[in-house]
Structure formats: structure tokens, C-alpha cells
C-alpha positions in Angstrom: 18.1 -7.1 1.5 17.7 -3.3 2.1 15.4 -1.3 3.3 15.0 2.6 2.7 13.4 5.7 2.0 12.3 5.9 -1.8 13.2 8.5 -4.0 12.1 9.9 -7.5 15.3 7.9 -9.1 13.1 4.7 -7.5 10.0 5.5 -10.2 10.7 2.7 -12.3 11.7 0.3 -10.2 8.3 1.3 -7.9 6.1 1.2 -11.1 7.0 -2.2 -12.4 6.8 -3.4 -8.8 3.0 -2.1 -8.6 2.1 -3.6 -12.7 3.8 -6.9 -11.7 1.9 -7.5 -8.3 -1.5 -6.2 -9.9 -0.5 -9.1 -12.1 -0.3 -11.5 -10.2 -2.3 -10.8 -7.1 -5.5 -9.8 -8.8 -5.8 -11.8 -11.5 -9.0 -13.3 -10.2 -10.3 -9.9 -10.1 -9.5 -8.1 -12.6 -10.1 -9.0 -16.3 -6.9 -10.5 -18.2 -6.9 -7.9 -20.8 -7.4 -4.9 -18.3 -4.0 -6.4 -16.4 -2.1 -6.9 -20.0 -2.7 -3.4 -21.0 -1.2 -1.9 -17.2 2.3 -0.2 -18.4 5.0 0.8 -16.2 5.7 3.8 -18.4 2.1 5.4 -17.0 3.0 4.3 -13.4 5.7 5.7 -13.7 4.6 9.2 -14.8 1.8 8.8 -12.0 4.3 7.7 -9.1 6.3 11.1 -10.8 3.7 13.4 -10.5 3.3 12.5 -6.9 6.5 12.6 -6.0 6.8 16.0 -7.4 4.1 17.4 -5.4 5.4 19.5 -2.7 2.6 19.8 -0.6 2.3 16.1 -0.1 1.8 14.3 3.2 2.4 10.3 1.9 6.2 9.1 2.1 7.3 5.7 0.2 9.6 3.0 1.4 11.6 0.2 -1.0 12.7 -3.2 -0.5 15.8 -3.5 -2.8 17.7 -7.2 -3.2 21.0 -7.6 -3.2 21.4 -6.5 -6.8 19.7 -2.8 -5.8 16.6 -4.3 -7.9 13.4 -2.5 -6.2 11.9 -6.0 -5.1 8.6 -4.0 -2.8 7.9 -1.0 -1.4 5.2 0.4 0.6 3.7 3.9 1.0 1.7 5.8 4.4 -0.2 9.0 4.7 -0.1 11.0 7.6 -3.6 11.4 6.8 -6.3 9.6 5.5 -6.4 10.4 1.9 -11.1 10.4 1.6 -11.4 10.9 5.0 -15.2 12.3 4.3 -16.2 8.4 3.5 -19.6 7.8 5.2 -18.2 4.9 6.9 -19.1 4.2 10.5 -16.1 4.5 12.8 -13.3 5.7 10.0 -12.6 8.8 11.7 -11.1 7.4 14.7 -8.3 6.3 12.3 -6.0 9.2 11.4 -3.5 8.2 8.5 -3.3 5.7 6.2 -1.1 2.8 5.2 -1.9 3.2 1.3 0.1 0.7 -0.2 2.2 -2.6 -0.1 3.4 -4.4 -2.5 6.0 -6.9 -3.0 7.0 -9.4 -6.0 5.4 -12.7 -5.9 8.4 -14.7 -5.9 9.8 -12.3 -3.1 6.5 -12.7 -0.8 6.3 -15.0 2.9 9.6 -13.7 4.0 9.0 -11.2 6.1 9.3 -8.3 3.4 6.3 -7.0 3.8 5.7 -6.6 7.4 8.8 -4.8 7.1 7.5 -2.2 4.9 4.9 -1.8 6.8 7.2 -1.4 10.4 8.8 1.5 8.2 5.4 3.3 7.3 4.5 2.4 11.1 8.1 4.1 12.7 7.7 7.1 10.4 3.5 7.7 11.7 4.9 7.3 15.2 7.8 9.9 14.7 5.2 12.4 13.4 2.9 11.7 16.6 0.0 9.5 14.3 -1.2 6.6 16.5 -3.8 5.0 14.5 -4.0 3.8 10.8 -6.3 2.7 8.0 -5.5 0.4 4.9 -8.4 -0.2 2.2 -8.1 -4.1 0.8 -9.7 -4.8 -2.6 -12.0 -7.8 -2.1 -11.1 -11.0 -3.4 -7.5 -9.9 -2.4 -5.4 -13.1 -2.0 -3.7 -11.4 0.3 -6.2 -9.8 2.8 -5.3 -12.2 5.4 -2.1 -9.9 5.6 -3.7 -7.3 7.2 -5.4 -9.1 10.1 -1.8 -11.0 11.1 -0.5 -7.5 11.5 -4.0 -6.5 14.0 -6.1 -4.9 11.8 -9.7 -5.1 12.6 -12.5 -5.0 10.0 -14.2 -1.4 10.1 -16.4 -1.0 6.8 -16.1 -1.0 3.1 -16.5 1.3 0.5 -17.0 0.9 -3.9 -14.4 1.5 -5.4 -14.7 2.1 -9.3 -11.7 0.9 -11.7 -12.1 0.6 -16.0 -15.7 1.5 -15.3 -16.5 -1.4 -13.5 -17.1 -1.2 -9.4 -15.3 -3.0 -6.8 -15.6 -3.7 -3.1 -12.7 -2.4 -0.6 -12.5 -3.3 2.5 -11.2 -1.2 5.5 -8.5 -2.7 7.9 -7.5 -0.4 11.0 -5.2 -0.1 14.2 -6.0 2.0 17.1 -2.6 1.5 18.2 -0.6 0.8 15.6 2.2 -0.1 18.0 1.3 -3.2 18.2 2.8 -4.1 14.7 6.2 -3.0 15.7 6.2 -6.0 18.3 5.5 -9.0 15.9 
């Protein structure tokens, strides 16, 4: 297992990470045929589109197996990315951990929480303390965030396919405390 900064040559291995855990994580959630017609060709052009943007303040990590096969990744903000949400007591958290996501078959061993150490080293180097992750509700995985500290702070809609969804907001006042578990 490896660990490192992603890249633009990590697109599609990044894309079909996100359109195979949206899969499989949310199909609870989301309607069957809304997750069938997800394509890693538009995640890719999205993920390229960010990474191209050079005024950009997120930064991706990967997760590659032994085969270099992109197996997870995860991505932080040095700032929140809606930080004008009317949500009591967001502003005390000033970046945000916007993304993790790892291959179901990969998941309980520890791949995650690395990700998330990575997005946690990298917001400490640029002198962030505190961080923010939205959660979609009915998440399987939810639980996640609460291991790692995060306190429940609010929630926000969230529309998708033109149907609305609850988030809910996770956050760490001192996200030091991940680095120790």
C-alpha cells in the first residue's frame, strides 16, 4: 500500500474510485438508475477541470495497492468551500475535509483514516487547526466521522438530480487529535 500526493495523471483512477463508492455506499439513497448512469468519463473531465484550476486551495491524496491501482483517495480545503451557510457555529471551523473515499472491498483496514491523517498533516503545515466534513444522511458510513472526533454541528439540503438531500456537518476544533489514533 502507498500513500501520496495525487496528480492530474491520477483522473481516472480518482473518478472510477468516486462512481464505484457512490455505488456502493449510497445505494440506499440514491435511486438505482441515477447510480447506473454515473460515468467515470464525466468524473473525470470534472476532477480535470479542478485540477487545472490554478487558483485552487483543495489538494487530493491516493491510496494506490500494490499493482499502482488508485484503490481511495481523499481531498481537503484550506477553506471551507460555502462558508456563508447559515449554520450555527460553522465558522469556527476553517477548512474542510471534502472528500473520502475508498473501494468497498478495500474499506476497515485503516485506509481511510490514513487519507484523512494526510489531508490532516497538510492543514497543519499550512497553520489550519480546525476542519469541517459534510456527510450525506443515510451514509453507511457516518459512523466514520465520529471515530475520528468529529462532533455533530448542523445540517444543510443538499440538492442532487433534482431531488433534496440532508448533509450532515461533522467538525474538529483541533484536528490534532486524529493524528493520535
Amino acid at each position: 500500500m502507498k500513500f501520496r500526493l495525487g496528480t492530474i495523471e491520477d483522473l481516472l483512477g480518482i473518478a472510477k474510485v468516486k462512481v464505484d463508492t457512490w455505488r456502493t455506499t449510497y445505494q440506499s439513497i440514491f435511486p438505482a438508475e441515477f447510480l447506473r448512469n454515473l460515468s467515470y468519463k464525466e468524473n473525470e473531465i470534472k476532477w480535470r477541470q479542478r485540477f487545472e484550476d490554478p487558483e485552487r486551495s483543495w489538494f487530493n491524496y491516493v491510496a494506490e495497492d500494490d499493482s499502482k491501482k488508485i484503490i481511495g483517495f481523499s481531498t481537503g480545503n484550506l477553506e471551507q468551500w460555502n462558508f456563508s451557510l447559515d449554520v450555527p457555529g460553522l465558522k469556527n471551523y476553517f477548512s474542510e475535509l471534502m472528500a473520502v473515499y475508498v473501494l468497498k472491498e478495500h474499506q476497515r483496514k485503516h485506509i481511510g483514516l490514513e487519507l484523512v491523517k494526510l489531508i490532516v498533516e497538510n492543514l497543519l503545515e499550512n497553520d489550519v487547526k480546525s476542519m469541517v466534513v459534510w456527510v450525506l444522511k443515510g451514509n453507511p458510513n457516518y459512523k466514520f466521522y465520529e471515530i475520528l472526533g468529529g462532533k455533530y454541528i448542523g445540517q444543510k439540503m443538499l440538492e442532487i438530480d433534482s431531488k433534496n438531500y440532508i448533509e450532515l456537518a461533522y467538525g474538529w476544533t483541533d484536528i490534532t487529535t486524529i493524528l493520535e489514533l
